[in-house]
N, C-alpha and C positions, 0 to 999 in steps of 0.2 A: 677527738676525745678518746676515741677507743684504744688507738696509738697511745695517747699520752700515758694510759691506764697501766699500758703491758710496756711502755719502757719503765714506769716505776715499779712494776710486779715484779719483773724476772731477776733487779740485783737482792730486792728481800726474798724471793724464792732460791735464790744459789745459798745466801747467808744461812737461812732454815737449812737447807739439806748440810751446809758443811758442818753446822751446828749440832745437830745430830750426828755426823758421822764421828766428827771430834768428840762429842761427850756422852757416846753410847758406850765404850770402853768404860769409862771411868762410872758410869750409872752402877755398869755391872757387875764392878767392883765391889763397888759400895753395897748393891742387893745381893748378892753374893756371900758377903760378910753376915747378914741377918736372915739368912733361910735356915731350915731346918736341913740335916742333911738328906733326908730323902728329896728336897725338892732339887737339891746338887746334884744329885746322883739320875738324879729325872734325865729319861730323853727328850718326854716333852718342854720344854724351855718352860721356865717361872721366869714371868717381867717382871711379878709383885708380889712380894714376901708376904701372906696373908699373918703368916703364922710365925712372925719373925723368932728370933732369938737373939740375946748377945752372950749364947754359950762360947761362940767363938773370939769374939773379944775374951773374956774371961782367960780361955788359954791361952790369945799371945800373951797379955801382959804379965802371963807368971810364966812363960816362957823362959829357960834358963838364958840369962844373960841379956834379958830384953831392956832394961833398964841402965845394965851398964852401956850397953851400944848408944841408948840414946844419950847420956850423959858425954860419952866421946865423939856424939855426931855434933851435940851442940858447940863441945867447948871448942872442937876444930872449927866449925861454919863462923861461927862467932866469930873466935878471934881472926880466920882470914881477911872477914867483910870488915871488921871494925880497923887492921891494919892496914889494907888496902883505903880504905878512906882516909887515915893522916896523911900515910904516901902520897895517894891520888892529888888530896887538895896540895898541898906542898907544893908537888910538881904542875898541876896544873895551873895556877897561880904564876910561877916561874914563867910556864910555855905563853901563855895570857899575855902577861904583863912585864919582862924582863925580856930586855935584848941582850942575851950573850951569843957568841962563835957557838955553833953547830945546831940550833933549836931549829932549822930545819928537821935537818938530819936528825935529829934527834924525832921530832912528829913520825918522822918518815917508818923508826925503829918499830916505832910503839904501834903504827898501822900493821907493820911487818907480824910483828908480835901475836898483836889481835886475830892476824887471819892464819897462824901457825897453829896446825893441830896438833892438841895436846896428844894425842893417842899414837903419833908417832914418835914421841920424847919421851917413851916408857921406859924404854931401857936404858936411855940417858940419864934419866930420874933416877932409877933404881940403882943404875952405878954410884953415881951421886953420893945418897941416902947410905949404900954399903959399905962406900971406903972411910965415909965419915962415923961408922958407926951409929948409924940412926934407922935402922930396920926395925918395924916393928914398935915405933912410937907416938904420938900424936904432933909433936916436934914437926917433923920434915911434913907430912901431913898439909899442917896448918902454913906453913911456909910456902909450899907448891900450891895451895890452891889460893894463895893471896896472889901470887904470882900468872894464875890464872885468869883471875878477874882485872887485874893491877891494870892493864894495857885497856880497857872500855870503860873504867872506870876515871882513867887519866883524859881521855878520849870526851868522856861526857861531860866531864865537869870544866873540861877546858872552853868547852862551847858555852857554858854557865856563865862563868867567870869573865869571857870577851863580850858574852853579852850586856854585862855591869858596865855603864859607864863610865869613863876614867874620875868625870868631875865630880862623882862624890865620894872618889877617896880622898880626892885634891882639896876638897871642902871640908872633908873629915880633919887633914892635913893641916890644914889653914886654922882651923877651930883648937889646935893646940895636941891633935892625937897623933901618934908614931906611922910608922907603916905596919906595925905590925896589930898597935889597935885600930888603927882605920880597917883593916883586913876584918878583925872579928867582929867588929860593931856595925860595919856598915857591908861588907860583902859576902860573907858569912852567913849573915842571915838570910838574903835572898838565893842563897844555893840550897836551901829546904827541896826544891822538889827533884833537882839534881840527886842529892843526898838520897831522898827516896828512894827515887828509881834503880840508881845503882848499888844500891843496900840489898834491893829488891832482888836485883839479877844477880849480887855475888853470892845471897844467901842459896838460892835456886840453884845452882851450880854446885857450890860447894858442899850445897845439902845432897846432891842427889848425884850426886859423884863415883863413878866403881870402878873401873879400870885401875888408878893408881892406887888406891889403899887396896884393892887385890894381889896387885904385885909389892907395895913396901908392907902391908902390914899382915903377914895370913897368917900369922903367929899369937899376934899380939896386937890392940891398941885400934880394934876394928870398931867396925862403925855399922851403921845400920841397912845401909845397902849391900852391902857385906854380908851381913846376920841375915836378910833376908832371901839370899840364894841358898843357905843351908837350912830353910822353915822346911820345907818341903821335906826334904829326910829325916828331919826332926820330928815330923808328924807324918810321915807314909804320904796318904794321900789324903789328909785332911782340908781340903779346897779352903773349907771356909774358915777354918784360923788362918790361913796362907790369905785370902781375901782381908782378915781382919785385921793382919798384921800390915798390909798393906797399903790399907786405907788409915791406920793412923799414923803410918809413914806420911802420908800425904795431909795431916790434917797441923801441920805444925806453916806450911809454905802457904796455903788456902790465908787461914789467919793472920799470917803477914800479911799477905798479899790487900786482903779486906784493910787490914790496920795503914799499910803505906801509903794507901790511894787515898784514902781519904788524910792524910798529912798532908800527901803531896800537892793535893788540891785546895788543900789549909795553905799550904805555903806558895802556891804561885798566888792565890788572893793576896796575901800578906804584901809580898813580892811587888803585886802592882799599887800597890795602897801609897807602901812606900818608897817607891819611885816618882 
């Protein structure tokens, strides 16, 4: 018995401690942002904001430019996750369901892809972006980072997609509907949690992105990962707007993230209902 006790204790005592190690960073963020600044400035460490404040919110978000960055973070995240999802389904749908010449090869591309890091295609990028006259715009931006998610996104929903059984397109088919409404009426709908997930991962990415809008845009057409390496000069050593501007960097992917888990679990119910 006493066995049994400590092989169930020790994998929830690893969990606790990683749990903590993973979200004491971001705890101290967040109290950080709500201290007064003498308890910042303390040597002795504050775990608990007695005396909070949101003086320092107040100054990021009248921060000069704080609202245009966000307006440029969303419309790029946006539009990559949302273009990367027609592409994805298209093509994964193709890789699924259609035999043509090279759809190996072609999986083969798209793994290639997926495991190529971005951060040594910088200066490919940026060549790219210059000769085309696109430095400095939200344009090349929103293109590169669809093209970042595009390969896991084709990747997941192809798994979706072969998991749908042939015979209710073929009975959608028989029932008097095209291939291409048998597609939205009947597999379409159960790629809901698909949909999710990788909505979830391209927003994550493309939101928190810095590398390549450091090199195409340091002029022009920046975004908020960006805006947040120059807080710091902007304010001396003001910790706790640098904290506060930080933490509502972080509070746009939180609230996704709460919103898509619960779809996505909306839609595999849905999913097994009507199968």
């Amino acid at each position: 018995m006493r066995r049994s006790i400590i092989g169930r204790s020790w994998p929830n005592a690893i969990a606790v401690v990683l749990f903590v190690f993973f979200i004491f960073p971001v705890y101290w963020m967040v109290s950080t942002a709500f201290k007064q600044n003498t308890d910042i400035i303390s040597k002795t460490p504050v775990f608990v904001p007695l005396n909070g404040t949101l003086e320092h919110f107040d100054r990021a978000v009248h921060a000069d430019g704080f609202w245009t960055m966000v307006g440029n973070s969303f419309v790029v995240t946006v539009g990559a996750v949302l273009a990367s999802l027609v592409i994805a389904t298209l093509a994964s749908f193709a890789v699924a369901r259609m035999k043509f010449r090279g759809r190996k090869t072609f999986v083969l591309v798209i793994m290639a892809a997926q495991m190529a890091p971005w951060e040594v295609m910088t200066i490919s990028v940026y060549l790219i972006a210059r000769d085309n006259d696109m430095l400095n715009s939200l344009l090349p931006l929103t293109i590169f980072y669809m093209m970042m998610v595009l390969p896991f996104t084709i990747w997941t929903l192809r798994g979706f997609i072969a998991a749908v059984p042939k015979e209710l397109e073929e009975s959608a088919m028989v029932d008097g509907c095209t291939r291409v409404q048998a597609f939205v009426k009947v597999v379409f709908p159960l790629l809901a949690p698909g949909l999710m997930s990788t909505s979830l991962f391209g927003f994550i990415t493309a939101w928190n992105e810095y590398p390549l809008v450091l090199i195409l845009n340091k002029q022009g057409g920046q975004t908020l990962p960006l805006w947040l390496t120059g807080f710091r000069s902007a304010f001396g050593d003001d910790w706790g707007a640098t904290m506060a501007a930080s933490s509502l960097f972080a509070v746009p992917v939180l609230v996704l993230f709460v919103f898509l888990q619960r779809k996505a679990v909306g839609g595999m119910t849905a999913g097994a209902v009507k199968g």
